[in-house]
GUDOVEX-842806 format. One record per residue: x, y, z of N, C-alpha, C, O in turn. Coordinates in pm, whole numbers, plus 32768, in hexadecimal, padded with zeros to 4 digits. Layout:
residues N
XYZXYZXYZXYZ
...
//
This chain:
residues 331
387308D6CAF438290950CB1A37AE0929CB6B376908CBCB45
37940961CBC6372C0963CC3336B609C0CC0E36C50A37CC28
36260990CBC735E70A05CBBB359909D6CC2D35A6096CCC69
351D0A65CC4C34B70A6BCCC0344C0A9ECC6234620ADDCBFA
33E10A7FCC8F33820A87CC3432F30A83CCD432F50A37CD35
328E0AEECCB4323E0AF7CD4131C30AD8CD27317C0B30CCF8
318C0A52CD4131080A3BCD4330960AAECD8730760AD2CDF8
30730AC9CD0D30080B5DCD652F7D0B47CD332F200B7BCD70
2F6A0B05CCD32EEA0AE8CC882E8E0A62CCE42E1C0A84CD01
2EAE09F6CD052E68097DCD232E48097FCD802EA0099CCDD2
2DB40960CDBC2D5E0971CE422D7D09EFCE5C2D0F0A26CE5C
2DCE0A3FCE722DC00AC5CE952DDB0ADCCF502DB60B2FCFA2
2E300A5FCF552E520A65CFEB2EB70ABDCFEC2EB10B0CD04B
2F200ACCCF9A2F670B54CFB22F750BB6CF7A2FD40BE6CF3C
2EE60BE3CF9B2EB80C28CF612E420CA3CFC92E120D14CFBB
2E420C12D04F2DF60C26D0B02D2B0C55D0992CC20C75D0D0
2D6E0C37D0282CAD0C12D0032C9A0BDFCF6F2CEB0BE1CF13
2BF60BA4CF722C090B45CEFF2C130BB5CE692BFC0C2ECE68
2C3B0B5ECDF52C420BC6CD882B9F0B4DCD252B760AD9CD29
2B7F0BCDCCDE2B460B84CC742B740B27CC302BEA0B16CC0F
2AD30AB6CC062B0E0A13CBE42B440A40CB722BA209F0CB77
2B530A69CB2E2B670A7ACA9D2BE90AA5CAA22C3E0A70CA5B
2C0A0B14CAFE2CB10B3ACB0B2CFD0AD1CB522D6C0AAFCB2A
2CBC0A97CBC72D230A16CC092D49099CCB952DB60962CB94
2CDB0982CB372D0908EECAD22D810964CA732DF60941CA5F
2D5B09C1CA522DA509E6C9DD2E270A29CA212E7F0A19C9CC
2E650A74CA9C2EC70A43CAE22EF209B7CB102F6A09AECB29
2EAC094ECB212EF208B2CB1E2F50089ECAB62FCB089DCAB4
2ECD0885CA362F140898C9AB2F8D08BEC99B2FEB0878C978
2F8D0940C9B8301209A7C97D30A10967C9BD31070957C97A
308E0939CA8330E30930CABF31270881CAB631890841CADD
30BE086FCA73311007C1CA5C312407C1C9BD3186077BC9A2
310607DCC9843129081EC8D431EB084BC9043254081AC8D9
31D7089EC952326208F0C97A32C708AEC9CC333E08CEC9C5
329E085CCA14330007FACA7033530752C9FB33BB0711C9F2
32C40759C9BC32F306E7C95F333E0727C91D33A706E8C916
33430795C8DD33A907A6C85B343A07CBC89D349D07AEC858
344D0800C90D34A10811C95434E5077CC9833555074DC970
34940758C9B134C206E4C9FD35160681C97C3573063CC9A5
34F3067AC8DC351A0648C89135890683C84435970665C7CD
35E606E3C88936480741C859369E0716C8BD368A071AC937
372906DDC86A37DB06B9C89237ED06FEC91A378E074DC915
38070707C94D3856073BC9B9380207B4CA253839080FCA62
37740792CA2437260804CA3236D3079BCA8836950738CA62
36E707DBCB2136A107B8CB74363707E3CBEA365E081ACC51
35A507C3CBD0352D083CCBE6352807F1CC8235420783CCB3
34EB0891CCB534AA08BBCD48341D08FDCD083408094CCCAC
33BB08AACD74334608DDCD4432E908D5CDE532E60876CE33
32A3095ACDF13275097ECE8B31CE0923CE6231A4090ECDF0
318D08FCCEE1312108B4CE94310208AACF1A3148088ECF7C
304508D8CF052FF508BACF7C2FE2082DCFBF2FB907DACF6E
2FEF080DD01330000776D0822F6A072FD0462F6606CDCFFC
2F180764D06B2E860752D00B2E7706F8CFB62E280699CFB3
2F030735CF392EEF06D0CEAC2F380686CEA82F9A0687CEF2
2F22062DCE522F8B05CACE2330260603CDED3034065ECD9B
309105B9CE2D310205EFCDFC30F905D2CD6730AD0583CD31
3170063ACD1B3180062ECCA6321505F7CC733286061CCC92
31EF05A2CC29327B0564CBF532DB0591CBB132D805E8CB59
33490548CBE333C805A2CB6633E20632CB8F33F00691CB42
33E90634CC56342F068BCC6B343706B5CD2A33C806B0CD5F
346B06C5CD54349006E8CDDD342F0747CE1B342D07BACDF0
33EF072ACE68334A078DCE97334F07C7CF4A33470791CFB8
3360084ACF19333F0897CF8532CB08C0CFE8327C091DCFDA
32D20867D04C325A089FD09532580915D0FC32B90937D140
31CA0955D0FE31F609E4D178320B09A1D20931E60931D22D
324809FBD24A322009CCD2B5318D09F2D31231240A1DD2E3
31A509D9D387313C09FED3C531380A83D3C831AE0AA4D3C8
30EC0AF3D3CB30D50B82D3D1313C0BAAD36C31980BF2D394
31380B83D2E331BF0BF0D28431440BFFD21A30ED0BAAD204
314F0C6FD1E631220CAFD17531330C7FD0E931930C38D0CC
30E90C9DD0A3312B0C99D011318E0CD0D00931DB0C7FCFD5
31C50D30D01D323B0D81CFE632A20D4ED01432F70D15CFD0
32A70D65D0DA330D0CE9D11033340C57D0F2339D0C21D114
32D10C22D0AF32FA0BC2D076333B0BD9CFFB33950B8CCFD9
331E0C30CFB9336A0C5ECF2533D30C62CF1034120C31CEB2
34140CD1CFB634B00CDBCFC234F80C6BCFF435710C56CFF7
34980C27D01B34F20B72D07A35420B3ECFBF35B90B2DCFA2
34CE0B34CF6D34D10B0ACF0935480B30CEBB359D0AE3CE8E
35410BE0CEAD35B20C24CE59362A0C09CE8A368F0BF2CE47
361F0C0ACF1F36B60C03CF7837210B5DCF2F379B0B53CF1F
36A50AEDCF13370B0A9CCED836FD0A74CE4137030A07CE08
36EE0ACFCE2236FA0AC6CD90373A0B2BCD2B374B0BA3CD3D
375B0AE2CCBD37BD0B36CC74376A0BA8CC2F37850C20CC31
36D40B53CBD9368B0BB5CB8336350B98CBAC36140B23CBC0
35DC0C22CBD235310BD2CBD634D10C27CB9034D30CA0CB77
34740BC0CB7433FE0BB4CB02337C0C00CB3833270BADCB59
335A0C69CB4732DB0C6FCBA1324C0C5CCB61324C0C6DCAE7
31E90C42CB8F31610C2DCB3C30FB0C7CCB8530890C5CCB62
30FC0CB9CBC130980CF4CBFB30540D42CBAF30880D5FCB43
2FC80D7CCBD12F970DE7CB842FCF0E79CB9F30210E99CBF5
2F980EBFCB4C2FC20F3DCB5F2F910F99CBA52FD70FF3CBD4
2EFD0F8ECBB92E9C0FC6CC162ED70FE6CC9D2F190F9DCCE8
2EB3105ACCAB2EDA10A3CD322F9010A1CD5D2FBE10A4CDCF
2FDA109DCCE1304110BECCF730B3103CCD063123103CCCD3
30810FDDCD4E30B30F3CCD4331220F3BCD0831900F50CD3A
30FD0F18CC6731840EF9CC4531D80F6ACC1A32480F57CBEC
31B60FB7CC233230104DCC3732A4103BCCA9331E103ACC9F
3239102ACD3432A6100BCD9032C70F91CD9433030F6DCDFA
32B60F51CD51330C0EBCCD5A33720ED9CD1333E00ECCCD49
336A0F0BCC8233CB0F09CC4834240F68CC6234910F66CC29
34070FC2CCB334721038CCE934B70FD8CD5735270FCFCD26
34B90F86CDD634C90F44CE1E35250EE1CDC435870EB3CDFF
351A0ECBCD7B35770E51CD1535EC0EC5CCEC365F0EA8CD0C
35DA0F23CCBA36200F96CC9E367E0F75CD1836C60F10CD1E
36750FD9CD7C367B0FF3CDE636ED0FA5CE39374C0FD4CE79
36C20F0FCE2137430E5ECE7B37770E64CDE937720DEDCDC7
37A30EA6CD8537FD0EA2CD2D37FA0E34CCD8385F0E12CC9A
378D0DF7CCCF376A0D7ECC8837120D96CBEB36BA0DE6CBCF
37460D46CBAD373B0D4ACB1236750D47CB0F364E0CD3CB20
36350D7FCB0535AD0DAECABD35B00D82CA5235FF0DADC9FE
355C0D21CA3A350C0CC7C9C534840D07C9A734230CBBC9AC
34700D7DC98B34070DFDC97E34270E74C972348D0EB8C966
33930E83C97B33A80F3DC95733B50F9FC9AC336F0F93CA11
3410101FC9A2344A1061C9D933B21098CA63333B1094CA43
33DB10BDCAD6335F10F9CB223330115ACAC232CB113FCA81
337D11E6CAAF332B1234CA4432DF1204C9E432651218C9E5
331511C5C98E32BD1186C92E324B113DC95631EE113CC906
323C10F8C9D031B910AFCA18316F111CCA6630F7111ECA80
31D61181CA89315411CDCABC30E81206CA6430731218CA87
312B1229C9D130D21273C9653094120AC93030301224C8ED
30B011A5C9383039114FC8DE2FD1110EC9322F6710E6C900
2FF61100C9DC2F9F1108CA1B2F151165CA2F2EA41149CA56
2F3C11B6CA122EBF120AC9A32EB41247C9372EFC1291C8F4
2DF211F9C9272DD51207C89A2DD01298C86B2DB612C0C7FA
2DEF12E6C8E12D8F137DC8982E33139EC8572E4913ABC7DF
2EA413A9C8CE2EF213EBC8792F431375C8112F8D13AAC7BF
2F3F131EC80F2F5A12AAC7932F3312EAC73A2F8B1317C6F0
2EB71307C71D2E8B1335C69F2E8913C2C66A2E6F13E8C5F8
2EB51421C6F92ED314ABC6ED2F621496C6A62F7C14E3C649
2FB31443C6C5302C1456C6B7303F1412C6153093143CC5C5
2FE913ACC5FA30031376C5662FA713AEC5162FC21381C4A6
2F1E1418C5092F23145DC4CE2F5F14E3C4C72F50152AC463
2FA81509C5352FFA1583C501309E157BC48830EA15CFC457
309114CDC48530E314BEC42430C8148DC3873118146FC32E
30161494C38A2FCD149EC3142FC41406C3292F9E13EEC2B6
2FC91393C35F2F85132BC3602F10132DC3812EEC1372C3E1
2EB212DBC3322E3D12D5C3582E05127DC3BA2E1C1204C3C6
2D9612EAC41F2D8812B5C4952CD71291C47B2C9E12C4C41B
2C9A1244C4CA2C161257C4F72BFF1315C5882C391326C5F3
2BAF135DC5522B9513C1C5A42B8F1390C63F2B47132EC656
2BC413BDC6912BB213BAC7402BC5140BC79E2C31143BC7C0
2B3F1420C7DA2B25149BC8372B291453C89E2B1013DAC8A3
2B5A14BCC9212B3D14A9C9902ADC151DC9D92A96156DC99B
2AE61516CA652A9E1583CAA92A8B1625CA792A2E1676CA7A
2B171623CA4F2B2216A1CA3B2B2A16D5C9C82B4E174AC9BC
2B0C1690C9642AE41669C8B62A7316AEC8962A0F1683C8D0
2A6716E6C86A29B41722C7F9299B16B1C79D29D016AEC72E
29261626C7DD291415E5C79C28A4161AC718284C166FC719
28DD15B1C699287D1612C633280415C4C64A27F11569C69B
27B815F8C5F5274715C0C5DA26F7157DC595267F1588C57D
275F1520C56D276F14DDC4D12713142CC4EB274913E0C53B
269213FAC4A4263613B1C49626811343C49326D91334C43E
266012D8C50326521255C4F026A01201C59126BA1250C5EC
26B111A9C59E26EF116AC639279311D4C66127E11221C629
277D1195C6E2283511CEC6F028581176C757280B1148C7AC
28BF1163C74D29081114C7C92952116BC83229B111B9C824
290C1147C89D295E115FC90F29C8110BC96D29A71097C986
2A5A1143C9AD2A7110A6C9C72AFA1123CA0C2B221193C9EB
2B1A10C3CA762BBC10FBCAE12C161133CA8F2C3310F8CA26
2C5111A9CAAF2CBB11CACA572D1D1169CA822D67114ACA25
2D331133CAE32DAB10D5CAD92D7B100ACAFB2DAB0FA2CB29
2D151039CAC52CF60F97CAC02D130F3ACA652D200F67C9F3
2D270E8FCA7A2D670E35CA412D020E11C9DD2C8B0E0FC9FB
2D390DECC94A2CD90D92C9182C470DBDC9172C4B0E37C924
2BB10D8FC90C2B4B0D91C9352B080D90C9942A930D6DC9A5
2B6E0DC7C9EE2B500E02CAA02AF50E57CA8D2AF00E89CA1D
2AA40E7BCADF2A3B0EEECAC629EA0F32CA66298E0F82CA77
2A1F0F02C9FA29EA0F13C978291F0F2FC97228D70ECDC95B
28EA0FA4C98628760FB9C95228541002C8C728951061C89D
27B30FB0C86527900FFFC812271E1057C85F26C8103BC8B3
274C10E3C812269E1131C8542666114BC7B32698113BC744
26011172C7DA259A1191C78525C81218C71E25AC1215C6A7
26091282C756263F12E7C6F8268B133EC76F269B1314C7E1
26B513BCC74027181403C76C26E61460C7F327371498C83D
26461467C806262C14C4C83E26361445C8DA264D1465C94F
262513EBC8B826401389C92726A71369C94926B7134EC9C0
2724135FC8E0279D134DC90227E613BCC971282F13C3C9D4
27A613FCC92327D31494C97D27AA1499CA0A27ED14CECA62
27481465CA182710146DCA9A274F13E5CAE6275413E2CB61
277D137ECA9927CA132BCAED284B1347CB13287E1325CB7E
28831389CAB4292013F6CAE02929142ECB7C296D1411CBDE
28B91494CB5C288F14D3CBFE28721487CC72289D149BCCE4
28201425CC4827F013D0CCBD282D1362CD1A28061324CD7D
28B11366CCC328F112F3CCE529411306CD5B29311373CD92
299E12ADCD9729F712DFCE182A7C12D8CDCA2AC2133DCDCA
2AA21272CD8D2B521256CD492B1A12B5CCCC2AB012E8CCA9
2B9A12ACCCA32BCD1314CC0F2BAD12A0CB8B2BF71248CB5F
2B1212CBCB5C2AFF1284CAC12B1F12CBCA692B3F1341CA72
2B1B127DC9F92B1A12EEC9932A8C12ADC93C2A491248C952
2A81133AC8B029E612EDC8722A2D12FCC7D32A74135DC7B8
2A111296C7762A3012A3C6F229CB1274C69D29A41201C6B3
298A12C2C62C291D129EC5CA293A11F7C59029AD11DEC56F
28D91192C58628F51142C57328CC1119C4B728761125C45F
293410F1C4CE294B1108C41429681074C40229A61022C445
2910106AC36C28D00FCEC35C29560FAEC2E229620FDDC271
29A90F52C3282A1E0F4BC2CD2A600EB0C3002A1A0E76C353
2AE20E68C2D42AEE0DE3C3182B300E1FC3762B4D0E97C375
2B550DB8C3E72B9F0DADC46A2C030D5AC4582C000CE0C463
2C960DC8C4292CEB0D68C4332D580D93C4852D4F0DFBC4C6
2E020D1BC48A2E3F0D66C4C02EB90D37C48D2EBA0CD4C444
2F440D89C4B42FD10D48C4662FF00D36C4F92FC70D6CC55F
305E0CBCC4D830C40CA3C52F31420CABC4F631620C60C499
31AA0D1DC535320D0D52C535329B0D41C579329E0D49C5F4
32EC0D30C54933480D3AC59333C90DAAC59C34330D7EC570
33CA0E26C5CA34160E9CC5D434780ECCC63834850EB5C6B0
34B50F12C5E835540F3DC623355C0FECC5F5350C100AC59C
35A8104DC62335D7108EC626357210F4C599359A112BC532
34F410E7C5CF34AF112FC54234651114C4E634161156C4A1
3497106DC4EB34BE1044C46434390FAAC468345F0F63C4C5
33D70F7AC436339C0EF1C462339D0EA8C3F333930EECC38D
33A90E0FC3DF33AA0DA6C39A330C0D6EC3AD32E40D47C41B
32C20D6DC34532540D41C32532510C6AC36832680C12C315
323E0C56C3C332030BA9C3E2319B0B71C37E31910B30C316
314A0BBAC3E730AD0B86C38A30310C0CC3A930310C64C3FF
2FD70BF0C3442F7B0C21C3312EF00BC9C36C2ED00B5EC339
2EB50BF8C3C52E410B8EC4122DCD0BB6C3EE2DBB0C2EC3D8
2D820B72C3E32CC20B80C3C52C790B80C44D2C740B11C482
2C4A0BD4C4832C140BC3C5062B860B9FC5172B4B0BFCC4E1
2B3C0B58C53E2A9D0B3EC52E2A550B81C5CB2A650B4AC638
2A210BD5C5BD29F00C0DC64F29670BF6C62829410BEFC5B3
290D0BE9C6A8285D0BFEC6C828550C45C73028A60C4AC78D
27D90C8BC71F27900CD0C7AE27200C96C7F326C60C54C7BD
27270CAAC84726EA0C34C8B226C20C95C90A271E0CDBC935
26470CB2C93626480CFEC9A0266C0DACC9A126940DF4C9FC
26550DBFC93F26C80E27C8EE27430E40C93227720EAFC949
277F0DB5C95828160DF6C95128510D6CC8D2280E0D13C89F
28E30D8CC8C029430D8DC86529980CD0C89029D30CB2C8F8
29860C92C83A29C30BFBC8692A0E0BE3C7CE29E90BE0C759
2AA50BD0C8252ADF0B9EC7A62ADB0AE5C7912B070A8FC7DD
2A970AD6C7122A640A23C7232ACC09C4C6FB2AF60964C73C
2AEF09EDC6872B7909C4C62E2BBA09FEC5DD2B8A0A5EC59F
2C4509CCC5C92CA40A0BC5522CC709B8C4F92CBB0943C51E
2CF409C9C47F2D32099EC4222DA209E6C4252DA50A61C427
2E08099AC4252E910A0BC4552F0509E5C3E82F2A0970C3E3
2F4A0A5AC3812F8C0A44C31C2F110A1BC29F2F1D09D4C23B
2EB60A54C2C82E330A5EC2812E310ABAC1F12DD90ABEC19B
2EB50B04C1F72E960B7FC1872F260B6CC12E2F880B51C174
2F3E0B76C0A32FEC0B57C07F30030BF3C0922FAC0C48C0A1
30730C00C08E30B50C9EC0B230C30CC6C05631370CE9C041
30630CDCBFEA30700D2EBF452FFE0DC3BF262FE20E09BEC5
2FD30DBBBFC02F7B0E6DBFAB2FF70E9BBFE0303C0E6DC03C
300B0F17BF85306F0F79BFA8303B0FBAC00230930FF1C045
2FAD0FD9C0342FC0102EC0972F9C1003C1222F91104DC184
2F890F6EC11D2F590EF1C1A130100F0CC1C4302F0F4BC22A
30760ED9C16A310D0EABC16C31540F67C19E31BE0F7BC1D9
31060FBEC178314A1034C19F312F107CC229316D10E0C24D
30A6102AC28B30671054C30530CA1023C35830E11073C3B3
31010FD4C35C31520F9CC3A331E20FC4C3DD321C0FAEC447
32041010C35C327C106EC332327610F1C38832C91125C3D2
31F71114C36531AE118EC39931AF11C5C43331D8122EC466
31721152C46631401113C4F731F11144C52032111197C575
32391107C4DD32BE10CDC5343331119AC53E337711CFC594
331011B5C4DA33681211C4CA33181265C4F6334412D5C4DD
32A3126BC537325912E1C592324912E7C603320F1341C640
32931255C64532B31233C6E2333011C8C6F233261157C721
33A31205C6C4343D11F0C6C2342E1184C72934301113C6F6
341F1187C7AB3425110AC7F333F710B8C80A3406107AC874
339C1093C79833710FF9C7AD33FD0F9EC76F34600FAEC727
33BE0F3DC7BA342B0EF1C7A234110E53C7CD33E00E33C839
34450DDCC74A34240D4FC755338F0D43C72433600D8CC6CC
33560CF1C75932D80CB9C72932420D56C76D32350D82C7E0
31E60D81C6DF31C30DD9C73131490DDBC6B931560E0BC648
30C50D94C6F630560DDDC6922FF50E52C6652FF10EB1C6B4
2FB90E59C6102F860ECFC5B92ECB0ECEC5AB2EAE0EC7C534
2E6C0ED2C5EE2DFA0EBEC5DA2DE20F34C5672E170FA3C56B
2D8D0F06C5072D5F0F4FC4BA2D090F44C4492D2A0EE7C3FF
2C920F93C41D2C4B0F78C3D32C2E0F6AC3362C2E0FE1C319
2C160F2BC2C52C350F44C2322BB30F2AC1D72B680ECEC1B6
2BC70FAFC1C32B290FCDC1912B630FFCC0FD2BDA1009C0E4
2AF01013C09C2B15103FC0112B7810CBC01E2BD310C3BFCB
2B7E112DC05D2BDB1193C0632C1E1149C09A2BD4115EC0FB
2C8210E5C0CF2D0910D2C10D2D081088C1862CBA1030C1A9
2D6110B3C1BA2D8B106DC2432D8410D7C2A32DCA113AC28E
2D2210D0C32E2D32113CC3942D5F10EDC4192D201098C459
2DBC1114C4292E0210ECC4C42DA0110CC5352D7C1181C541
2D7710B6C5822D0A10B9C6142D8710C1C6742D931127C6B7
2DEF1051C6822E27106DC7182EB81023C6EA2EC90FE6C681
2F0F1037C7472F910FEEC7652F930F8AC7B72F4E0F93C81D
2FE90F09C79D2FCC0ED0C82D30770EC6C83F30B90E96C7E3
30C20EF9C8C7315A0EFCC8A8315B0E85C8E631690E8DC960
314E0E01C8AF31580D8BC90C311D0CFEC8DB30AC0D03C8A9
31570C87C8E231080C0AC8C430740C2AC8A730280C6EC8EC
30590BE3C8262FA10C07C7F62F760B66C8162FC60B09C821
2F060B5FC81F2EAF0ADEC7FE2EF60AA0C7832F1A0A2BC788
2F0B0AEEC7122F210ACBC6682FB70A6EC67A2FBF0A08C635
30350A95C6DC30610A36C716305E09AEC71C30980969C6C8
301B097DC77D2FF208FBC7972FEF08C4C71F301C0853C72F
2FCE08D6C69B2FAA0866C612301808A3C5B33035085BC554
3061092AC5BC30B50930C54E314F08F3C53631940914C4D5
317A0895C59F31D00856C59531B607F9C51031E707FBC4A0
3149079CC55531030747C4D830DE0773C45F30E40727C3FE
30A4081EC45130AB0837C3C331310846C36F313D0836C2F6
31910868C3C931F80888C377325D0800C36E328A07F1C2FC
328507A3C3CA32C10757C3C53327078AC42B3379072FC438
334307E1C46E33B80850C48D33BE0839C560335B082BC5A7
340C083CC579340B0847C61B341F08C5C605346C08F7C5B3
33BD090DC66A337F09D2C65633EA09E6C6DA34270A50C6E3
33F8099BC71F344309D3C79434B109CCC76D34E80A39C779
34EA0988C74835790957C70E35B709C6C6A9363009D8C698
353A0A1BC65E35440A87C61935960B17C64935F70B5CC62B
35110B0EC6BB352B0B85C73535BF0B89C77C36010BEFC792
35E90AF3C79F36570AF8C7CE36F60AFBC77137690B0FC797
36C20AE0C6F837420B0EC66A372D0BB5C68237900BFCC697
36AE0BE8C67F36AE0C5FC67536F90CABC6C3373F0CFCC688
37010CA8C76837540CC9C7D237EE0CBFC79938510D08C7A1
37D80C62C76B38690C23C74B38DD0C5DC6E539580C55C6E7
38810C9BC68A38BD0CA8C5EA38710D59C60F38980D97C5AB
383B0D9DC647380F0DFAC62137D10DFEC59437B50E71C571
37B10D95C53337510DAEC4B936E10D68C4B336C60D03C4F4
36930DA9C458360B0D40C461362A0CFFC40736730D38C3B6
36070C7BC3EB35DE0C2EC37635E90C44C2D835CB0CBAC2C3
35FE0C15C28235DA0C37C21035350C16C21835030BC7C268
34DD0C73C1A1348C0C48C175347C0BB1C13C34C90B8CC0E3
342D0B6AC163340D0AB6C12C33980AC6C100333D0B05C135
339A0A72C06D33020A4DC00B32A50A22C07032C209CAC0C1
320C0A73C06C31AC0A22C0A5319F09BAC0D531930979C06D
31970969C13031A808ACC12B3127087AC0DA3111080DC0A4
30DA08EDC0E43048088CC0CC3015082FC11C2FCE07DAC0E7
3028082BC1912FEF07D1C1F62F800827C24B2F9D0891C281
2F1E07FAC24D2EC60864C2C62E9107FDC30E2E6E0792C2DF
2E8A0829C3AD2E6907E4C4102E050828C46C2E220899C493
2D8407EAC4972D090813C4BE2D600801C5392DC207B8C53D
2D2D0857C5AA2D18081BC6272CA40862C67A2C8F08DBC687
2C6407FEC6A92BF70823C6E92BD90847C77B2BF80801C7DC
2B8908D9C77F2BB208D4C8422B3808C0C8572B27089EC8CC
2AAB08C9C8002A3F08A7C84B2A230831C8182A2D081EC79F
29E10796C8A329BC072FC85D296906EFC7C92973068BC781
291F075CC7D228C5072CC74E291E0763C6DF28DF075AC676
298B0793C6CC29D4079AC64A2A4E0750C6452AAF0772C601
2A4506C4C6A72AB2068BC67D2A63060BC61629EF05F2C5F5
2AE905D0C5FB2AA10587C56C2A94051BC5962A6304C3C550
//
C-alpha cells in the first residue's frame, strides 16, 4: 500500500508564509512521529510532500513542489499516486475539509475524518453548539452575535477555527471580551475562563463509536497574555473516571464522522469534564503516545480501515511520557 501524507506544518513554505514557532516544531513532531510508524509497517510504503528548505525525512519517498505549484496542487500530484492518504493539515479556514474532500473525490482510501465532520469541528462555536445540544458538557462560547454575559473574572478570546494555542488571548473580563468580538476582522469567539486542569484524550473513532488511547495532562503559561502550550504528560490519566472514559463516547456519537486518530481538548474541574474543542486530526499528544502505550498508533488506524472495528478496550499500560515543546521543560 502506497500512503501520501502532506507536509503542511514545517517552515511554513507550503504554506506560502511562515507559521508560528510553536506550531512549525509541533507539526515536525507529529509528521516524523507519522512517517516512522508507517514506514515500520509490512508492506506499507510512505510518500511524504516536504519543503526543499528542510532536511529530508527518513523512511520514506519525498515529494517536492515544483516551481509555481501550490499546496493543494501538490496534494493532488501526491493523491494521484497513492493508494491511501494521511492528511495533517490544520483545519483553519477550511484546509483540511478540502483536502479531505479531494482524497474523497481521486477515489482514494481517506485515513481521516469525513469533510463534514472537519468542517464542524473546525469550529469551536458550533462544536460546542452541537455537543451541548446533546447534553455533553461544554465550556460556554459566544461569538459576535452571542449576548455575552456578564459573569466576573478573565475570558479567553481566540479564532473560531484556530490550531492549538494560535491566537489564544486572556482579557481582563467580559465587557472587554466583548469588545474584542466586535473589533476584530476574522471570526473569534469569547469563553469565561474557568480555573480547572487542561487536559486532553486521544481517540481513535469509527462510525459513532470512539476507543479511549490515552488521556494527556497538558501544562500551558501566559506570556504576554497569550496562551503557550509548554508540555504534556501523555497517557497521564488511567481510564477509570466514568465520566473522563464517557467524553469520548460522547464527542464521537455527536459527530458520526470522525474517524481514525482524532483529539478531545478539555477541561476537569470538581463538577466534571467540559469539552473546549475537537481536533479532527493528528494532536501534538501523538508524537509520545506510541511510547506510552507500547502500540504502533498508525498501524491501529490502518487495522481500523481494514476490519471496520475499533480495538478492544486494553488495561492502562501505566507508562506516561513527558514531552516537551518549550526548552526550559525538557529534562
Amino acid at each position: 500500500m502506497r500512503i501520501f501524507t502532506l507536509e503542511f506544518f514545517s517552515g511554513g513554505g507550503l504554506l506560502g508564509q511562515p507559521l508560528p514557532p510553536s506550531l512549525a516544531r509541533e507539526g515536525d513532531l507529529m509528521l516524523g512521529t507519522l512517517v516512522g510508524e508507517l514506514a515500520g509497517i509490512e508492506g506499507v510504503h510512505v510518500i511524504a510532500s516536504r519543503d526543499p528548505r528542510l532536511p529530508p525525512l527518513a523512511g520514506c519517498e519525498t515529494l517536492y513542489p515544483l516551481p509555481g505549484e501550490n499546496t493543494e496542487e501538490l496534494f493532488a500530484r501526491g493523491v494521484a499516486v497513492a493508494d491511501a492518504v494521511w492528511p495533517t493539515a490544520p483545519e483553519g479556514g477550511g484546509t483540511l475539509e478540502r483536502l479531505a474532500a479531494t482524497v474523497l473525490a481521486a477515489g482514494r482510501t481517506l485515513l481521516g475524518c469525513t469533510p463534514e465532520a472537519v468542517r464542524l469541528a473546525a469550529s469551536k462555536l458550533a462544536t460546542t453548539r452541537a455537543l451541548a445540544a446533546r447534553g455533553v458538557p461544554v465550556v460556554p462560547t459566544y461569538d459576535v452575535e452571542s449576548t455575552v454575559p456578564s459573569t466576573p473574572g478573565h475570558w479567553a478570546v481566540k479564532p473560531d477555527d484556530g490550531a492549538g494555542c494560535e491566537g489564544v488571548e486572556r482579557l481582563d473580563d467580559s465587557t472587554e471580551a466583548e469588545g474584542r468580538l466586535h473589533s476584530a476582522a476574522g471570526r473569534l469567539v469569547a469563553q469565561p475562563w474557568i480555573e480547572a486542569d487542561p487536559w486532553s484524550l486521544s481517540l481513535l473513532c469509527a462510525g459513532g463509536r470512539a476507543r479511549l488511547l490515552g488521556c494527556n495532562r497538558q501544562r500551558l503559561s501566559w506570556r504576554a497574555r497569550r496562551l503557550h502550550l509548554d508540555a504534556l504528560a501523555v497517557n497521564a490519566r488511567p481510564p477509570g473516571d466514568p465520566r473522563v472514559h464517557r467524553l469520548g463516547a460522547e464527542v464521537a456519537a455527536t459527530i458520526p464522522g470522525l474517524w481514525g486518530y482524532v483529539g478531545v481538548d478539555f477541561l476537569l474541574g470538581a463538577e466534571g469534564p467540559l469539552v473546549l474543542e475537537v481536533n479532527p486530526r493528528l494532536t501534538t499528544s501523538y508524537c509520545a503516545l506510541p511510547a506510552a502505550l507500547g502500540r504502533n498508533v498508525a498501524e491501529m488506524v490502518l487495522e481500523l480501515r481494514r476490519s471496520g472495528e475499533l480495538p478492544a478496550q486494553r488495561p492502562w499500560s501505566g507508562k506516561v511520557v513527558e514531552l516537551a515543546l518549550q526548552p526550559e521543560y525538557a529534562a
